[in-house]
PLY file of the C-alpha trace (Angstrom):
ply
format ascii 1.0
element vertex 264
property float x
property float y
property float z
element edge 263
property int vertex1
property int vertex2
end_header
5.04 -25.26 -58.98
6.18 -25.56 -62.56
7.82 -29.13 -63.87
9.54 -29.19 -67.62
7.30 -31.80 -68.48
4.32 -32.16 -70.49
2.12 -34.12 -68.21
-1.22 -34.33 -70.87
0.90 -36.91 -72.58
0.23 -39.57 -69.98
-2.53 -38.10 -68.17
-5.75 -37.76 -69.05
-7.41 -35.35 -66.27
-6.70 -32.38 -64.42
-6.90 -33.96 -61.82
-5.28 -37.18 -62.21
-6.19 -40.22 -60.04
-3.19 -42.73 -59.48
-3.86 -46.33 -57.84
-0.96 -48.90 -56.94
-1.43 -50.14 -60.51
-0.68 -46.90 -62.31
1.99 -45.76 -60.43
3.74 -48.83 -61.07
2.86 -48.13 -65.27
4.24 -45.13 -64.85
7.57 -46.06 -63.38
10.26 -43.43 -62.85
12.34 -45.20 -65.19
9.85 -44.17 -68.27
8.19 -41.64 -66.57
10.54 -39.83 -64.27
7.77 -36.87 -63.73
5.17 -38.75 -61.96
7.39 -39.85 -59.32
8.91 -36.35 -59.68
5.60 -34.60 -58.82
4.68 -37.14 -55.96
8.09 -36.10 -54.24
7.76 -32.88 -54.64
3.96 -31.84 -53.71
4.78 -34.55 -50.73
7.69 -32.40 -49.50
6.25 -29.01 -49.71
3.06 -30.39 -47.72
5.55 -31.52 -45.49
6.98 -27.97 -44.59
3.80 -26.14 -45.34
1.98 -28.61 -42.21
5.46 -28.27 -40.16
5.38 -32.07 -39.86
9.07 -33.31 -39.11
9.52 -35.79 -42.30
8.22 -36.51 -45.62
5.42 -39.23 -45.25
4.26 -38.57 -49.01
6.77 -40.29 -51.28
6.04 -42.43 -54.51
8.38 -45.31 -53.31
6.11 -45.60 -50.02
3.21 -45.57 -51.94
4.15 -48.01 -54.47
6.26 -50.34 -51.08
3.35 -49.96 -48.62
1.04 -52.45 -47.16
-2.33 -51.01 -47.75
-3.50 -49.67 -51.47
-3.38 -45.83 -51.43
-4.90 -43.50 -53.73
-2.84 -40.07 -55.05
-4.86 -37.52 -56.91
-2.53 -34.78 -58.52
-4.25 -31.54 -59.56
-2.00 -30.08 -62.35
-2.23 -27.77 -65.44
-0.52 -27.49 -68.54
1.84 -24.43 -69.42
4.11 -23.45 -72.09
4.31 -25.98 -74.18
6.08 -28.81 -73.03
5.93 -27.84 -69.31
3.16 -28.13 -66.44
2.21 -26.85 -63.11
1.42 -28.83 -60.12
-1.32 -27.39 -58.13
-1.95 -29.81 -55.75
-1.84 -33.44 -54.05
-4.31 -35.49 -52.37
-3.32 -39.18 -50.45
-6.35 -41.47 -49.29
-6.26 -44.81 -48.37
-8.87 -47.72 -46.21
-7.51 -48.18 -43.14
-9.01 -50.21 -40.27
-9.21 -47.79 -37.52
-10.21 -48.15 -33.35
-12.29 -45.43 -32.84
-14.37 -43.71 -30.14
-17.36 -41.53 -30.21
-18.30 -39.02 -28.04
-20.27 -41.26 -25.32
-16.99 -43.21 -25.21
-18.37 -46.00 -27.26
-15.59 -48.26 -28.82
-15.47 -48.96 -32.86
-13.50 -50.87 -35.51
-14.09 -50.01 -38.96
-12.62 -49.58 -41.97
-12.47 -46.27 -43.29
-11.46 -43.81 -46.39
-8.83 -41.91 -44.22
-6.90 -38.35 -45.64
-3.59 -38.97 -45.51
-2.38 -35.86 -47.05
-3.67 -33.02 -48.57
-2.49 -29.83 -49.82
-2.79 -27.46 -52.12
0.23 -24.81 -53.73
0.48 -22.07 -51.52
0.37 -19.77 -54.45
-2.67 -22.04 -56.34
-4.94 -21.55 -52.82
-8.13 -19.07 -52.11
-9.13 -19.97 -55.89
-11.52 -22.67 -55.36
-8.80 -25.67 -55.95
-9.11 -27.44 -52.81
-12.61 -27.86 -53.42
-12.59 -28.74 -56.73
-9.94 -31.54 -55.59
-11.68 -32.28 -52.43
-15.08 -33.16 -53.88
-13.55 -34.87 -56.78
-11.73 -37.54 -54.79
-15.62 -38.25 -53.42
-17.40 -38.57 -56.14
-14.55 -40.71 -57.57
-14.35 -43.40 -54.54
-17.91 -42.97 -53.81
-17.52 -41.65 -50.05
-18.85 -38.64 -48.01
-16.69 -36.36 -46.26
-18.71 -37.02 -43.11
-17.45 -41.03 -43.64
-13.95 -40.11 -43.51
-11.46 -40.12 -41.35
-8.55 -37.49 -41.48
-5.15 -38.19 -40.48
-4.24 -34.66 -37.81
-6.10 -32.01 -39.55
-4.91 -28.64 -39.25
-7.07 -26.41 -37.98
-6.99 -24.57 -41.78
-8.15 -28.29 -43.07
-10.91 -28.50 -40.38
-12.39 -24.66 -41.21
-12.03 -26.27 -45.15
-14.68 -28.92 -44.15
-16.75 -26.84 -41.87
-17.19 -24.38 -44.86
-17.88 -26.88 -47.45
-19.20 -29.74 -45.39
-20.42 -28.59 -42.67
-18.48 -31.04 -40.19
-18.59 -28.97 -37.43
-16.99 -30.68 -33.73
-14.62 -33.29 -35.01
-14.29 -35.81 -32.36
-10.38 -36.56 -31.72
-8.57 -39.72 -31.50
-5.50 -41.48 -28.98
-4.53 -42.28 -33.10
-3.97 -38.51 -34.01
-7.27 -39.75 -36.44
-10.19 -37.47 -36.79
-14.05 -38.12 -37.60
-17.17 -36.24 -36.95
-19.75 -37.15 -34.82
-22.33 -38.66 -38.24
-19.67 -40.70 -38.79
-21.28 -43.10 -36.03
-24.92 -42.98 -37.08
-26.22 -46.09 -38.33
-22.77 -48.26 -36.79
-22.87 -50.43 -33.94
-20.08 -50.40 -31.67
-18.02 -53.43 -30.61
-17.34 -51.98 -26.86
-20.30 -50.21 -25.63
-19.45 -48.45 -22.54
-20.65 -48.88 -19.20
-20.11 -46.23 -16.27
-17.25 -47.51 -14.35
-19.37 -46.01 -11.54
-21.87 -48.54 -11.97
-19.54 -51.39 -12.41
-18.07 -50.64 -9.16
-21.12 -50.06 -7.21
-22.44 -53.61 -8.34
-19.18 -55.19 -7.32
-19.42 -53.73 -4.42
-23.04 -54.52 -3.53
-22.36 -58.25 -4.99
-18.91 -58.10 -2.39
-21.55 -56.97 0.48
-24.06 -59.54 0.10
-21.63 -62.51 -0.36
-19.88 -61.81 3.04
-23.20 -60.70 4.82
-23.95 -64.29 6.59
-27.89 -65.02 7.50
-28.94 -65.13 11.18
-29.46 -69.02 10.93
-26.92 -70.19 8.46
-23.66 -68.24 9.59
-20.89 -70.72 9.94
-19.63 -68.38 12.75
-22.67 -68.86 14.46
-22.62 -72.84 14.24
-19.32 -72.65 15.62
-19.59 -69.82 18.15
-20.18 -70.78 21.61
-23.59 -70.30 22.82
-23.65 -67.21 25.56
-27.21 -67.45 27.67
-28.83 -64.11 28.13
-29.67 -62.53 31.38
-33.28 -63.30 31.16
-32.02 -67.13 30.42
-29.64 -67.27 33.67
-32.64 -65.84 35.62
-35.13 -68.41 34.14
-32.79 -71.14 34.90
-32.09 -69.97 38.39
-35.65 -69.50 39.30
-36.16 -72.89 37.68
-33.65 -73.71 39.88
-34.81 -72.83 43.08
-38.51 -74.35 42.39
-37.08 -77.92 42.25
-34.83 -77.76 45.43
-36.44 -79.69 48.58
-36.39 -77.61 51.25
-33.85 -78.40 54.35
-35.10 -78.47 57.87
-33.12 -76.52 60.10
-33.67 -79.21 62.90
-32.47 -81.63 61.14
-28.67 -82.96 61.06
-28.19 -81.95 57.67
-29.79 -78.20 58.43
-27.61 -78.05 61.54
-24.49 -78.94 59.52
-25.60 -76.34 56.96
-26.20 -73.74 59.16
-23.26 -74.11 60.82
-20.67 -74.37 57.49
-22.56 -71.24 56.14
-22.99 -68.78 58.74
-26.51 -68.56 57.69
-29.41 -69.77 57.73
-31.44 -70.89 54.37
-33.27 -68.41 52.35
-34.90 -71.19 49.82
0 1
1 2
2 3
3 4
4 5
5 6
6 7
7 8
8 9
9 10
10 11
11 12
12 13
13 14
14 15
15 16
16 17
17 18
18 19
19 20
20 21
21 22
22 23
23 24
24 25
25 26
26 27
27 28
28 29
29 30
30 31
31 32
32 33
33 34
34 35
35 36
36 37
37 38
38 39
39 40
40 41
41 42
42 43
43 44
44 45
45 46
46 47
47 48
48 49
49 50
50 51
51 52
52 53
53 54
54 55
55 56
56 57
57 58
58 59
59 60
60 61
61 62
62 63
63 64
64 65
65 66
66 67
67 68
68 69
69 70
70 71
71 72
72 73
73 74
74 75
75 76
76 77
77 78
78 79
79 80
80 81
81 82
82 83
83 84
84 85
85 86
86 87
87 88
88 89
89 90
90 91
91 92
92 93
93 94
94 95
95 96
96 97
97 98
98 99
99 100
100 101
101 102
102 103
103 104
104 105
105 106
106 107
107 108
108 109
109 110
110 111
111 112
112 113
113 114
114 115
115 116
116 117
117 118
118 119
119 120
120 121
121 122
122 123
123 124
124 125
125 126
126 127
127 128
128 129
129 130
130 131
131 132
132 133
133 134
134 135
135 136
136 137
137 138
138 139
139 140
140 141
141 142
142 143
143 144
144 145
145 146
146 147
147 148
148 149
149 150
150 151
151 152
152 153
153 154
154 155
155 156
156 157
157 158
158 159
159 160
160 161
161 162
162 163
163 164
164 165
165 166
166 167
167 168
168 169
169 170
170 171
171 172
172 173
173 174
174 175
175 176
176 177
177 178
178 179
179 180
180 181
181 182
182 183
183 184
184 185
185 186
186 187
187 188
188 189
189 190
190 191
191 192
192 193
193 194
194 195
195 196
196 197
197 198
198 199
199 200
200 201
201 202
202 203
203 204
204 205
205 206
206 207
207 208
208 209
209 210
210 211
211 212
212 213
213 214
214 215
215 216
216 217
217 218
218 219
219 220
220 221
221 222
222 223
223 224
224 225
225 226
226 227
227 228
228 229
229 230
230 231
231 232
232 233
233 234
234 235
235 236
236 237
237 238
238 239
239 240
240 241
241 242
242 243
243 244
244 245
245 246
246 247
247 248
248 249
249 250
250 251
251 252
252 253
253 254
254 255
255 256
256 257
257 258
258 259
259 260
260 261
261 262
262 263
């Protein structure tokens, strides 16, 4: 994409790196073609991802919360004109993330915002050369970023050059790969909700399961003999009643209420 303006006269690298600070230098009031070439790369990446808006702009750059970082690949031509090649947006975000053993993490991370490259400026080595410059120049890995809903084109770009193979997807449309986790320490670890359920359920069991001596049913419960304890007290019984004699006026009587005689 060419721009009539001679961009070597404020820039000083190919690929230009712009913090809060210099875009703000380089206002659009004395430098109308840096905000220029922000809005313009940020609107073809726009179409070229099929997202449904803009979300690289300078005034959002400049008006948003958290520093971000452009890098604008560009070349000059003609004289007093340039070409834009390309545009790369980074930025530390804190992030809730989740590896693949559904451990829970917060960290701060170098996340890709935005990145693309001039559809007629690609398959020459450019993304790479942009890519790998934006590491070396905040210090980072590509295996310690995080990338804002990579296109499967993006994720081929890092597998190729990289060697990030099996990005693990996030509920926050992030990506990382699964070395982003080595040497961190989660916040949440997980735990089986199998197992959490089968000890609240053992713990229910147990609470409820009353001991044969101390059940307060049992204190309270009526006491219901046994056979073998009716017998014993009915033989008991029978060994301490004195025997009647028939003869006698209280056998008579007895014999004659009952219909019978005595049997004990």
């Amino acid at each position: 994409m060419e721009i009539a303006f001679d961009l070597s006269t404020i820039f000083t690298d190919n690929i230009q790196r712009l913090d809060r600070a210099d875009l703000l230098k380089y206002s659009p009031k004395r430098h109308w073609a840096v905000a220029k070439s922000i809005d313009s790369l940020g609107e073809m990446s726009s179409k070229f991802h099929g997202w449904k808006r803009i979300i690289t702009m300078y005034e959002k750059i400049v008006d948003h919360d958290e520093d971000q970082i452009v890098y604008i690949m560009w070349e000059k031509v003609n004289g007093s004109k340039s070409v834009l090649k390309g545009l790369l947006r980074v930025g530390y975000k804190t992030l809730y993330l989740t590896d693949n053993e559904q451990n829970q993490y917060m960290e701060k991370a170098m996340c890709i915002l935005d990145f693309f490259i001039v559809q007629t400026e690609q398959r020459s080595g450019n993304g790479f050369k942009m890519f790998d410059a934006m590491l070396k120049a905040e210090n980072v890995t590509a295996d310690q970023c995080a990338f804002d809903k990579p296109s499967v084109a993006f994720r081929q770009f890092l597998e190729k050059y990289y060697d990030q193979k099996d990005p693990v997807m996030q509920s926050n449309k992030y990506a990382v790969f699964p070395s982003f986790f080595i040497g961190r320490h989660p916040t949440v670890p997980f735990t089986p909700r199998q197992t959490k359920r089968a000890s609240r359920a053992s713990s229910a069991v147990s609470s409820h399961t009353p001991s044969r001596n101390t059940s307060p049913i049992g204190r309270n419960r009526p006491r219901h003999d046994s056979v073998a304890d009716l017998m014993r007290q009915e033989t008991n019984f029978a060994r301490g009643r004195t025997p009647v004699d028939p003869n006698s006026p209280t056998g008579v009587r007895f014999y004659r209420d009952q219909k019978h005689q005595q049997i004990w």
